[in-house]
C-alpha positions as CSV (number, residue, x, y, z in Angstrom):
1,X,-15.3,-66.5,-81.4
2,X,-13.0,-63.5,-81.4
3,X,-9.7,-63.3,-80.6
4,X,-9.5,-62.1,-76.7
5,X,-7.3,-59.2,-77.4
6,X,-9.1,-56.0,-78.4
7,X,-7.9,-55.3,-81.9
8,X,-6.4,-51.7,-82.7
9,X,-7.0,-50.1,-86.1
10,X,-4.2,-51.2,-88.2
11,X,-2.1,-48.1,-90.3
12,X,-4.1,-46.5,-92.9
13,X,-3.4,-48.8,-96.3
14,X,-1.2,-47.5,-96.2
15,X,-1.0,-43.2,-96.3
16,X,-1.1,-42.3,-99.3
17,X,2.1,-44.3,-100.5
18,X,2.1,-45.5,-103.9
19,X,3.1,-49.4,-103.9
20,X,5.6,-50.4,-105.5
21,X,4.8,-53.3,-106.5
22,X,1.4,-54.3,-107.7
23,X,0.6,-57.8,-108.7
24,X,-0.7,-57.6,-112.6
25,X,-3.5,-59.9,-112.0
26,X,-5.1,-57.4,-114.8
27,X,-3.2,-58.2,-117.5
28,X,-3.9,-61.3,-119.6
29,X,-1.2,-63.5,-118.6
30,X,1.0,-63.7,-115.1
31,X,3.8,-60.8,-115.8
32,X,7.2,-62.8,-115.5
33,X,8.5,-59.8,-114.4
34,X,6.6,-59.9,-111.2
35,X,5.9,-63.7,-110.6
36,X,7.8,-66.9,-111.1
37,X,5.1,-69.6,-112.0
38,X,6.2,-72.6,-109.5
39,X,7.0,-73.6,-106.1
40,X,10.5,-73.6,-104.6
41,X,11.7,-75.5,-107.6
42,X,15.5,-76.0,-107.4
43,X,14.3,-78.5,-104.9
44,X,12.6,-80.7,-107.5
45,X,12.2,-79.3,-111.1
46,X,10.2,-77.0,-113.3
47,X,7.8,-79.0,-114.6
48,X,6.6,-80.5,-111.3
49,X,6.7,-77.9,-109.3
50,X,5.1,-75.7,-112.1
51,X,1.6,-73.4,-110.7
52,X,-1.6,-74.1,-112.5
53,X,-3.9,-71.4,-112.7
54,X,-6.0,-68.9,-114.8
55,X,-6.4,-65.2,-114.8
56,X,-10.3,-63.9,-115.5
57,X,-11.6,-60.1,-114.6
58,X,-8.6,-59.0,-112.7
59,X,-8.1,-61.9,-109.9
60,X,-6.1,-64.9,-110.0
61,X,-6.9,-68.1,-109.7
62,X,-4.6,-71.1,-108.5
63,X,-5.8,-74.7,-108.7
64,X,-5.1,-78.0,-107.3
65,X,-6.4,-80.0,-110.0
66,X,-7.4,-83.7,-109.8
67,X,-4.4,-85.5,-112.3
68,X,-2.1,-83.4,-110.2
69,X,0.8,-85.0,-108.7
70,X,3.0,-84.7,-105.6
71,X,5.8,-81.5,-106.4
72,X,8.1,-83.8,-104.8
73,X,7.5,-87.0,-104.0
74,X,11.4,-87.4,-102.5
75,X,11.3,-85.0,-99.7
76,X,7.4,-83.8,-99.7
77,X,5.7,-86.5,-99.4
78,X,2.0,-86.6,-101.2
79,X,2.3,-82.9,-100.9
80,X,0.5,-80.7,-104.2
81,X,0.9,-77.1,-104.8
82,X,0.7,-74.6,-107.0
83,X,2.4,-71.5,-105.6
84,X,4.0,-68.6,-107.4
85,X,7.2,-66.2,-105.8
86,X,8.7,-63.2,-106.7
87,X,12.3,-64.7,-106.7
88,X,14.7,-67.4,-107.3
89,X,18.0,-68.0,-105.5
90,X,19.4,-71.7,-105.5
91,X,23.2,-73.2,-106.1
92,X,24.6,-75.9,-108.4
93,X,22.6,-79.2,-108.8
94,X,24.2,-81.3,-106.0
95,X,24.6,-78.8,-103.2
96,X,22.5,-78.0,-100.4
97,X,22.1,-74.1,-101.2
98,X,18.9,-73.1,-102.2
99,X,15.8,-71.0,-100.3
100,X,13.7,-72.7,-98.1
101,X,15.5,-75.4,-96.4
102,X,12.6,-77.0,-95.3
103,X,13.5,-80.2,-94.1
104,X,17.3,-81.7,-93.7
105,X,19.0,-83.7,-96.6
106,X,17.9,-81.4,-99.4
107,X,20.0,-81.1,-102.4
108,X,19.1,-78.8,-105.4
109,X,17.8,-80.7,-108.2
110,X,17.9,-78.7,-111.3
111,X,19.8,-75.4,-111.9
112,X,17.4,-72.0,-111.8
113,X,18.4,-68.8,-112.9
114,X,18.6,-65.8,-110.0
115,X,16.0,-63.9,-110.3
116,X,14.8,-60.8,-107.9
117,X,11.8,-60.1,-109.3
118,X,10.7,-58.3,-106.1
119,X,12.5,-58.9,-102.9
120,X,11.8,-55.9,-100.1
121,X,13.3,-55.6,-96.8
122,X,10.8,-53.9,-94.4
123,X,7.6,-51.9,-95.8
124,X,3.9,-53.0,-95.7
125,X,2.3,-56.3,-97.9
126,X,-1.6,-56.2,-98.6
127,X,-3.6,-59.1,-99.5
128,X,-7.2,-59.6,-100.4
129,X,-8.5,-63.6,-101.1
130,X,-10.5,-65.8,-100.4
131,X,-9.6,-69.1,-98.3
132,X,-10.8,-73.2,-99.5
133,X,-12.7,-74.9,-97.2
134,X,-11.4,-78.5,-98.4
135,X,-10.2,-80.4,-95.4
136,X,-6.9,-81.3,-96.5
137,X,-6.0,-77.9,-98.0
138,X,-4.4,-74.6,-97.2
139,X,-4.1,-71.3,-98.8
140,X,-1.3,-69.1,-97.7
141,X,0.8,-65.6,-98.2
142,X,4.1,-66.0,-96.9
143,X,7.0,-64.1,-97.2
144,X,10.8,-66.1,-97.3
145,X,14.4,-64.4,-96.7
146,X,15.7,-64.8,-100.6
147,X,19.1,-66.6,-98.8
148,X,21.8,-65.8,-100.7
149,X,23.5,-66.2,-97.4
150,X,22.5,-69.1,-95.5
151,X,21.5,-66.9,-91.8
152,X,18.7,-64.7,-94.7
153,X,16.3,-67.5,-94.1
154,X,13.5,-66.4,-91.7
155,X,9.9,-66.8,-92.6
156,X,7.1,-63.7,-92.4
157,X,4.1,-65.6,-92.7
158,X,1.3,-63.1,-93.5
159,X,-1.8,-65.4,-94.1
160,X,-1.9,-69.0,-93.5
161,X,-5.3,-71.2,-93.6
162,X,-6.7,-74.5,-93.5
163,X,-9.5,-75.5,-95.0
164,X,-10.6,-77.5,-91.5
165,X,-10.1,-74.2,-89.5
166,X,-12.7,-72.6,-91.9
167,X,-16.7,-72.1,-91.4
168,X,-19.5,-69.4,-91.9
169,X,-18.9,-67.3,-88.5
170,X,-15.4,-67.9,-87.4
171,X,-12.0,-69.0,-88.6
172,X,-8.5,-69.2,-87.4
173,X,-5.6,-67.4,-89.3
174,X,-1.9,-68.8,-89.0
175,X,0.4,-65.4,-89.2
176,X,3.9,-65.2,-87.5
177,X,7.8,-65.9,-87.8
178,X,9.6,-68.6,-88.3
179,X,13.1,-68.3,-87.9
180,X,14.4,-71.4,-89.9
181,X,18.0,-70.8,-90.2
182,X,18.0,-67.3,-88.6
183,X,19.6,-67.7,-85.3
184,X,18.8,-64.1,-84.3
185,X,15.1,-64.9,-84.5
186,X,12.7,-66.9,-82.3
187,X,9.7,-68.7,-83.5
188,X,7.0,-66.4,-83.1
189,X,3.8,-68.0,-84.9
190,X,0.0,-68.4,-83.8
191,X,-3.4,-68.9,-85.4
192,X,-5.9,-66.3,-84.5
193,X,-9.8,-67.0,-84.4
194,X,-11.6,-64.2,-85.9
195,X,-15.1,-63.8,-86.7
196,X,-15.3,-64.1,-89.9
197,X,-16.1,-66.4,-92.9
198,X,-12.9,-66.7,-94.3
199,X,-14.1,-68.5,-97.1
200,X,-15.5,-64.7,-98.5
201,X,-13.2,-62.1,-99.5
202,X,-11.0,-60.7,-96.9
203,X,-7.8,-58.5,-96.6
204,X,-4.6,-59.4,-95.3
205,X,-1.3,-57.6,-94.2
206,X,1.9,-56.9,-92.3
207,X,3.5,-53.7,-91.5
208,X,7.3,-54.9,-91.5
209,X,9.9,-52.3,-89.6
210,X,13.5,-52.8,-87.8
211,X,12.7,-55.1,-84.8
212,X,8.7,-55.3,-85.3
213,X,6.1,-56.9,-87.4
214,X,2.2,-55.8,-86.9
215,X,-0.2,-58.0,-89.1
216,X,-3.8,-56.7,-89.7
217,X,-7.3,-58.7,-91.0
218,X,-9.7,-56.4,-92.6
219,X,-8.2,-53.4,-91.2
220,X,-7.5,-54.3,-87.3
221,X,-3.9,-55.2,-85.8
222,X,-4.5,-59.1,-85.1
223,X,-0.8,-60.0,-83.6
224,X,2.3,-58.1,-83.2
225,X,6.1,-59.5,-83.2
226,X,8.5,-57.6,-81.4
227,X,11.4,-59.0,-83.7
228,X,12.3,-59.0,-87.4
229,X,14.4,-60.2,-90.3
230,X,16.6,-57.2,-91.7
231,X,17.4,-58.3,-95.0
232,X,15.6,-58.8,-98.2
233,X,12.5,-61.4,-98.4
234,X,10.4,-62.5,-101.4
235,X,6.6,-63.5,-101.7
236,X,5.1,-67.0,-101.8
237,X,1.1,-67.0,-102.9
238,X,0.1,-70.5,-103.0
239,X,-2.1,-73.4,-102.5
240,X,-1.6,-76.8,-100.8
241,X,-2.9,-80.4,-101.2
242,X,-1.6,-82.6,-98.4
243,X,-3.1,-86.1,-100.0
244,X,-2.7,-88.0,-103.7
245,X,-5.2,-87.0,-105.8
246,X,-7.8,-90.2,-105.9
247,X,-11.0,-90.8,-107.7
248,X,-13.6,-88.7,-107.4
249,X,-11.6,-85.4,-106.7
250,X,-13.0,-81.7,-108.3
251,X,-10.1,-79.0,-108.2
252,X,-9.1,-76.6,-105.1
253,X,-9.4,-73.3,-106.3
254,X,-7.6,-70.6,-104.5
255,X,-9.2,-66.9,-105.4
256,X,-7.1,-63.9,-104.9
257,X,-8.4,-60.5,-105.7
258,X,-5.1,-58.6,-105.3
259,X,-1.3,-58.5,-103.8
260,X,0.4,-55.2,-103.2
261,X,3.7,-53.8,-102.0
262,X,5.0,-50.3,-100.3
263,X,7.6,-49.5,-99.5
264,X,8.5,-47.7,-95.9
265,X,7.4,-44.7,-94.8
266,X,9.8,-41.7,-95.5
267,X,13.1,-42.0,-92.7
268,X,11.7,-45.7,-91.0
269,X,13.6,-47.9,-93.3
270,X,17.1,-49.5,-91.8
C-alpha cells in the first residue's frame, strides 16, 4: 500500500549547493570531528553507551551484537544501541541538564566535554540506508535541539523504522516532531506506508525552513509540518535493540550508504 496522498517531487538534492557537511564514511576510521561514537552518554557513561560498528567500501555499518548489554539499565530498561551524534551538551554529574530528556528523573552520570561537531539550524539532511527487519529492532535518523537551554529540545525525526513494519512490497516510515520540552511546538509525528522494500537501499530527507519541515523518500515529499524548531539541532544515526541479548542471537546490522548536510538556500535562512 501507498500512502493516500499523492506525493510531490521533493526539491532537487538539493540545487546545486555544496553540503556542508559530509559524513566521512570513506575514510578508514569514523572522523571525530564529524561523529561522536555513543548514544546520549551523559545519561549513563562512555563505555556503555559506546557505538559498535565497522567501516568497509565507503558505508558504515552499526551493530547490535549478541554480548551486548542494555546502555542503561537504570532509566532504559533492556534497551541496546549503538548510535553516533554530531554533538555533546550535558551539565555537572548530579544535575538534570543534559540533551534528550527522555524520560523524568534523569540525572547526568558522567561528565562529557561540549562538543558541536555539527549542529545546523534549518537547511536540508539526506540519508541513504538500508532498514533491519529483526522484530524487535529499529533503525533511525533523528535530529535533537543540542539544549544548551532547556526550551532547545524539539525532535526532527527524519527516518524512523521498525523491523516489524518492514517487508518485500511495503513498509511504514516514522518521520515527524516531537516537541519534548519545546512549548512552542506540537507533536507532529506519523508513520507513512510506502511501497517499498525498506529493507534495500533507500534515500531519506527533510527540507528544514522557519515554520516548515517537508520530508522526502526516494525523491517524493511524503509529509509536511507546518511548524519548526529555530535553533540549532544535532544528528543521531543509530540502531535499537529493545530485548536482552539471549542465546542464540546473530548481530543487527544497520547499513548506511551516506549522510549529508546543506545548508539553506541563499536569503531563506532565519
Amino acid at each position: 500500500m501507498s500512502d493516500a496522498r499523492a506525493p510531490v517531487p521533493a526539491p532537487d538534492s538539493p540545487g546545486g549547493r555544496v553540503p556542508e557537511f559530509t559524513d566521512g564514511f570513506d575514510l578508514d576510521r569514523l572522523d571525530p570531528a564529524r561523529w561522536i561514537p555513543g548514544y546520549l552518554a551523559h545519561w549513563s557513561s562512555r563505555e556503555r553507551a559506546a557505538a559498535r560498528y565497522r567501516l568497509d567500501g565507503g558505508r558504515l555499518t552499526l551493530e547490535i551484537a549478541p554480548d551486548q548489554g542494555p546502555w542503561n539499565p537504570d532509566d532504559d530498561g533492556a534497551t541496546r544501541v549503538s548510535s553516533i551524534q554530531t554533538g555533546m551538551f550535558a551539565g555537572p554529574v548530579g544535575s538534570s541538564i543534559g540533551q534528550h530528556r527522555f524520560r523524568a528523573g534523569l540525572a547526568v552520570r558522567e561528565a562529557q566535554q561540549t562538543a558541536r561537531l555539527y549542529t545546523p539550524t534549518f537547511g536540508r539532511i539526506e540519508t541513504r540506508l538500508s532498514a533491519v527487519d529483526h522484530p524487535e529492532a529499529m533503525v533511525a535518523l533523528w535530529m535533537i535541539g543540542f539544549e544548551d537551554e532547556p526550551d532547545r529540545s524539539a525532535e526532527i525525526c527524519v527516518c524512523e523504522i521498525f523491523g516489524r513494519d518492514v517487508g518485500p512490497a511495503a513498509g511504514r516510515v516514522g518521520m515527524g516532531i516531537h516537541p519534548f520540552g519545546d512549548p512552542r511546538l506540537v507533536d507532529d509525528f506519523e508513520q507513512v506506508e510506502l511501497a517499498f522494500d525498506p529493507r534495500r537501499p533507500h534515500d531519506y530527507g527533510i527540507s528544514w525552513s522557519p515554520g516548515r519541515v517537508e520530508y522526502d523518500v526516494d525523491g517524493r515529499i511524503v509529509k509536511t509540518s507546518d511548524q519548526a524548531p529555530d535553533y540549532p539541532m544535532q544528528l543521531m544515526l543509530g540502531v535499537y535493540a529493545f530485548r536482552a541479548a539471549a542465546p542464540g542471537d546473530v548481530p543487527i546490522q544497520f547499513v548506511v550508504d551516506r549522510v549529508r548536510g546543506y545548508p539553506p538556500p541563499a536569503g531563506r535562512a532565519a
